[in-house]
N, C-alpha and C positions, 0 to 999 in steps of 0.2 A: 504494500500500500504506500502511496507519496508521504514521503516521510520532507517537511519543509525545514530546507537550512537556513537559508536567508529571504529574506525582501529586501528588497533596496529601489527607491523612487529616485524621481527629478522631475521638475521643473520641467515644461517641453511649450511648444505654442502651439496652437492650435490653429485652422485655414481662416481667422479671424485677427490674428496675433493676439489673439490672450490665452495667457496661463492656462494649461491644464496639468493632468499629472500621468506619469506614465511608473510602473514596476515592472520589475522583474524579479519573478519569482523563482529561487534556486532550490529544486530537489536534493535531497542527501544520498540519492541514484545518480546525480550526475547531470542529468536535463534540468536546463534552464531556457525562461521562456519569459517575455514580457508582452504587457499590454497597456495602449492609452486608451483612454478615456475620452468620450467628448461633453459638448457642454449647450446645452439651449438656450437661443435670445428669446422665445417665445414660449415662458415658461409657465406651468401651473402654480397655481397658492398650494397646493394638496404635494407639489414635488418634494423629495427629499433633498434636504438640505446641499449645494453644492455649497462646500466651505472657501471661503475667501480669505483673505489678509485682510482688507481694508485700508491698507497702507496708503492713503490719495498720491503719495509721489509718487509709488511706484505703481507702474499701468493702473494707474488710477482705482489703486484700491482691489485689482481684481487677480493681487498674485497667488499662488497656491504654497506657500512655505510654508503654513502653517498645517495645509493637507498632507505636503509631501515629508515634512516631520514627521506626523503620523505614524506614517507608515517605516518610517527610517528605524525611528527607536519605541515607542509600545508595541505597536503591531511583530513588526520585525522580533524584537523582545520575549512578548507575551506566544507568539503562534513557531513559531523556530523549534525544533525539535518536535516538532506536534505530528502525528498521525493522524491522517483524515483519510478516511473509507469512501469519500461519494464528496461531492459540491457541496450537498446539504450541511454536514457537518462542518466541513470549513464557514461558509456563510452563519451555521446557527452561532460556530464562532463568535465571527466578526459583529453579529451584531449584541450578543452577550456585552459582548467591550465597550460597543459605542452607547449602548446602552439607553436610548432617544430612541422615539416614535419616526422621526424625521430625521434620522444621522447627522443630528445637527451637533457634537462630542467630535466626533474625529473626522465628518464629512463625507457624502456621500462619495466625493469624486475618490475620496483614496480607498474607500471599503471597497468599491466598484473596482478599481485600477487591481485590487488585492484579488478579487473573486475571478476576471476573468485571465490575468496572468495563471493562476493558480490550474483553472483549466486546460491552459492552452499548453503546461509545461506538463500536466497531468494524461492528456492527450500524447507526447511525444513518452514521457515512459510509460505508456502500453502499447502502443506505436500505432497509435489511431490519427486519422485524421481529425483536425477540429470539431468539423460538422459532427464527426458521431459521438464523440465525447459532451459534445451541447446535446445528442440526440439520446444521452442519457437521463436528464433531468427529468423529460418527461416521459421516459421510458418505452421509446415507441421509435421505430424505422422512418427515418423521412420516406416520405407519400410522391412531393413534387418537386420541381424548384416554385419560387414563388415569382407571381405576377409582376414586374416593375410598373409602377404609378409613376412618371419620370418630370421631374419641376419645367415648363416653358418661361414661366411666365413669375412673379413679384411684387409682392406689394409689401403692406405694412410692415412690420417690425424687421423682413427680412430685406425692404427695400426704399427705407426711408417715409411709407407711408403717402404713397402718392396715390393710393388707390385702397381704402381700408384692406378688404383682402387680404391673405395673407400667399396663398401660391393657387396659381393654375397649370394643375400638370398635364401629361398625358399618358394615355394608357393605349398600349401596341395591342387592343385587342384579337386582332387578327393574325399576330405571329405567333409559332409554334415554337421558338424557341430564344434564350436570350439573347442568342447571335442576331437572327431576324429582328426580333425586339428594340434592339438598340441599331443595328442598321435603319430602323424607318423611323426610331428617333430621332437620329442624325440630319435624315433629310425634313421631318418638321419643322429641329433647331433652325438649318438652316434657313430654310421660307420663313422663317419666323423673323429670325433678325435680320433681313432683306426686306421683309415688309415693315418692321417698325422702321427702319431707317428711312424708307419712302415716304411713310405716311405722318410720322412724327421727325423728322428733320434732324435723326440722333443718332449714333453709332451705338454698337451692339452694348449697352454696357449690364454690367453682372449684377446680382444680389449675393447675397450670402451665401447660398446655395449652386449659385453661379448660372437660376436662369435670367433671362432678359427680365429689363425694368424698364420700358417706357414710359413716357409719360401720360397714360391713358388718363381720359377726362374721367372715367367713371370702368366700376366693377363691371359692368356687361360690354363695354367696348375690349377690355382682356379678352374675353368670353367670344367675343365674336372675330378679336384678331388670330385667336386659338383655332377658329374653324377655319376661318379664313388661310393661314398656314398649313393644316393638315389637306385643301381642296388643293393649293400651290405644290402641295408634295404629290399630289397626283394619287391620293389616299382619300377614302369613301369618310367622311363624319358617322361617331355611330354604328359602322361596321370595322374598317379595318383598325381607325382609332380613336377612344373615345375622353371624355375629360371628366377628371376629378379634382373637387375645389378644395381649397383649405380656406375655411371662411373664418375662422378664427374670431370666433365673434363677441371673444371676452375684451376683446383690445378695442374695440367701439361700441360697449356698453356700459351704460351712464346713467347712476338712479333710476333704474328700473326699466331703462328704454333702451333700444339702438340707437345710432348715428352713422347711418348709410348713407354716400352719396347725396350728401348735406338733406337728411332728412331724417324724422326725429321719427322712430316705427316701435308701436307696440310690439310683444313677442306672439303675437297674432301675426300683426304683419309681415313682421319677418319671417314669417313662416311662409308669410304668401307669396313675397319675390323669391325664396328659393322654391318653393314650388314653378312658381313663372318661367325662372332660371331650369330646370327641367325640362320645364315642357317647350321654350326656346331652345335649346340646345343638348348636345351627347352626352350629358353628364350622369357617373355611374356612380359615385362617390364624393360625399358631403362631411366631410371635417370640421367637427365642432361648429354645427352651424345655428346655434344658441352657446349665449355664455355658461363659463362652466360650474356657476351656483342657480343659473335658472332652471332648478329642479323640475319645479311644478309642470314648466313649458317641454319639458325635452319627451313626454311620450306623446302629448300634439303631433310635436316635429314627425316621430318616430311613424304614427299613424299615417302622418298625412306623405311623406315620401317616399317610406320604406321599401312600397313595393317598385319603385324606381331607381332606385339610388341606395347603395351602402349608409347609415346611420353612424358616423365615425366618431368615434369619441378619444381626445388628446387630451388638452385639458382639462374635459371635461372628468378622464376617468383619472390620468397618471399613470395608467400602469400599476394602482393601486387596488388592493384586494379589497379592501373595504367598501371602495365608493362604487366597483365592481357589481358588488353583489348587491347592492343598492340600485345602481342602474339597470340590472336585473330582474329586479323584482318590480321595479316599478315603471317595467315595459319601456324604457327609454332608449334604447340605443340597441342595433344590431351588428356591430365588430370594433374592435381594439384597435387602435391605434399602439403600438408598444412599444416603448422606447426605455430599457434597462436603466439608464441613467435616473429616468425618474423616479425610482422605487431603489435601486441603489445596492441589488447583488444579486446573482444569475436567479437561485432559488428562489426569491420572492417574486420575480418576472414571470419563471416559470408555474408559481402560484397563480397569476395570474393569463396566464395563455390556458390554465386547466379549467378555470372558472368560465372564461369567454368560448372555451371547447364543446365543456357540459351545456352550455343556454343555447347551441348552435350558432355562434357567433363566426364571422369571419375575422381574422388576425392579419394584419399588417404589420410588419415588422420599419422602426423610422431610424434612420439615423436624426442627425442634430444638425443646426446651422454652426457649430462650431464642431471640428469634426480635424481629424487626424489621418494622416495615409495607413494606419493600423486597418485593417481590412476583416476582422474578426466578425461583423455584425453579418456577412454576407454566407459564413457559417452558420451563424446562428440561424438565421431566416430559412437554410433549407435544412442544420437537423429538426429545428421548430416544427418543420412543413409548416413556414406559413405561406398564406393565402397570397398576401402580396408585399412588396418590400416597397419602401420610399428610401431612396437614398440624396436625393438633391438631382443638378442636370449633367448632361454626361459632355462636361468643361471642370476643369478642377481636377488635379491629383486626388485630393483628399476621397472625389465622389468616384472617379476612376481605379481606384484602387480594388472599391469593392465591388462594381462591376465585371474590374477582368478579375475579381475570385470570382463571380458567378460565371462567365463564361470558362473558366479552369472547370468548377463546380460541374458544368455541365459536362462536358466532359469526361472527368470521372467518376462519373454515377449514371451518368444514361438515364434521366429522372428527366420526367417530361414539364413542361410548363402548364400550371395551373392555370384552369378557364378562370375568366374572369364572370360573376355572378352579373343574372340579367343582361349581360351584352351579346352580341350576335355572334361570337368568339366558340 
């Protein structure tokens, strides 16, 4: 069994340039093995604590010295010498120590940086590849590779807010495999940012994720230069590719209302433009499209779209088993958004991939706007079998990383690409 000699972290940047943390986790077998972390601008109240410095002079408050401590001397310290039989027991570990509902004691980025090093160096002495070492948590063979949902498009907090929104992506419903998939990605990107540059007078410029950000007057002009792109690629809207929004709708809500598109909307209303926003266009999938404490409104939403559209929950849920099973119960949402970082170590994720399993949920697996060329999550998504992965757009090392592991992935597994639900795919 992995017998831990050392931890040891650092200090690393992230595709944003801020602080994250990265370890390496050394076996008393001999393998060693490390893993970074990423880190979200568009984060939940419900996330687990990413720990900071606060230091204002230095990056402005947002260095990790105080996470990558952590893990240098308690961590390191406390789990060194230690036996651990499975993930679980390293993780029930880790959180024994930090000892917080929210890792807010030693932080979630270094408990995280500890769990998936841990795996990945646990994977090389048994001599497994990643993926099935991840595809132990939940105790089951991966099924597919997973769907890409691929970012076009930018707004709010990922692109300075020139359009509340927060992404508009697309989805290769019609390709059978990831090679295909990102082949006609490619040529969307490109009709895309040839057209914004005609039409808005701008060169192609990036968000954080690294899709295009022009300057559209409004949310449905994205929406409609997204289709408009996908007809320029000489691809059917709708069949061969469809779009999914991230509407992020906690970040333009305000005492009790929206603020769309310089308009003040009930959560009635806003239920009725994204209904609109369906029945106008290809859209499969709806991300957080109510804010993430308007409880009462989100089995509304759930009703009134569900049978069109994925019911995507990010903020809404975290990645958190509690709010989980709450949304659950009280008929709100049909698939996970899941993003590791936000719960804060493999097993509690995979806590919650089991929960969103059992309700018949679909799972999407996300990376972060702050993200690292560490390539681990694109493992994760196919031992997971999840449904479908968001990794950002295919510009940026950091997002290309874990696209060519899924094209490796593909590869070596012969695992076919999961249908995308409700689409003509």
């Amino acid at each position: 069994m992995p017998v831990i000699q050392q931890l040891r972290a650092a200090e690393i940047l992230d595709s944003r340039g801020r602080p994250t943390v990265k370890t390496t986790c050394v076996l008393r077998s001999g393998q060693a093995a490390a893993a970074s972390v990423p880190s979200g601008a568009s984060t939940g109240a419900a996330e687990a604590l990413e720990l900071r410095d606060g230091d204002p002079k230095r990056y402005r408050g947002l260095g990790c010295r105080r996470a990558v401590a952590h893990v240098n001397d308690e961590l390191n310290s406390v789990l060194s010498g230690g036996e651990f039989t499975s993930q679980k027991e390293l993780d029930d570990a880790l959180l024994q120590l930090d000892g917080t509902a929210n890792k807010s004691r030693l932080g979630a980025n270094a408990l995280l940086s500890v769990s998936v090093a841990f795996a990945r160096a646990s994977a090389k002495a048994y001599g497994l590849p990643l993926f099935r070492q991840f595809a132990a948590i939940p105790a089951q063979m991966p099924r597919h590779l997973p769907r890409p949902a691929i970012n076009l498009f930018s707004g709010g907090k990922h692109a300075g807010g020139q359009v509340e929104i927060q992404d508009v992506l697309i989805v290769p419903a019609s390709a059978r495999t990831i090679d295909e998939a990102l082949a006609m990605t490619y040529e969307v990107f490109q009709c895309a940012a040839e057209l914004t540059g005609k039409r808005y007078g701008v060169r192609a410029l990036r968000a954080d994720e690294g899709g295009l950000a022009p300057p559209a007057p409004n949310a449905a002009a994205l929406l409609t230069d997204a289709v408009t792109a996908i007809e320029h690629a000489g691809l059917k809207p709708g069949r061969d590719v469809c779009l999914a929004v991230d509407v992020a709708s906690s970040h333009f809500y305000r005492e009790g209302h929206y603020e769309l598109d310089r308009k003040i909307l009930s959560a009635a209303e806003m239920i009725s433009v994204l209904k609109a926003w369906l029945a106008d266009y290809p859209i499969v999938s709806l991300e957080d499209g109510l804010a993430e404490n308007d409880w009462e409104n989100w089995p509304a939403l759930r009703t009134a779209i569900s049978s069109r559209a994925l019911v995507l929950g990010d903020d809404f849920l975290c990645t958190n088993p509690a709010r989980i099973r709450r949304a659950i119960a009280g008929n709100c949402a049909d698939a996970l958004l899941l993003k590791v970082n936000q719960i804060g170590t493999l097993t509690e994720a995979g806590e919650a991939l089991r929960l969103a399993r059992e309700a018949g949920w679909q799972v999407m697996i996300s990376a972060r706007s702050g993200e690292t060329e560490d390539n681990w999550l694109a493992d994760l998504a196919v031992g997971w079998s999840a449904d479908q992965i968001k990794i950002g757009s295919i510009t940026q090392s950091e997002r290309l990383s874990k696209y060519n592991r899924l094209l490796e992935l593909e590869t070596e597994t012969s695992l076919h690409l999961n249908p995308w639900p409700n689409s003509a795919a």
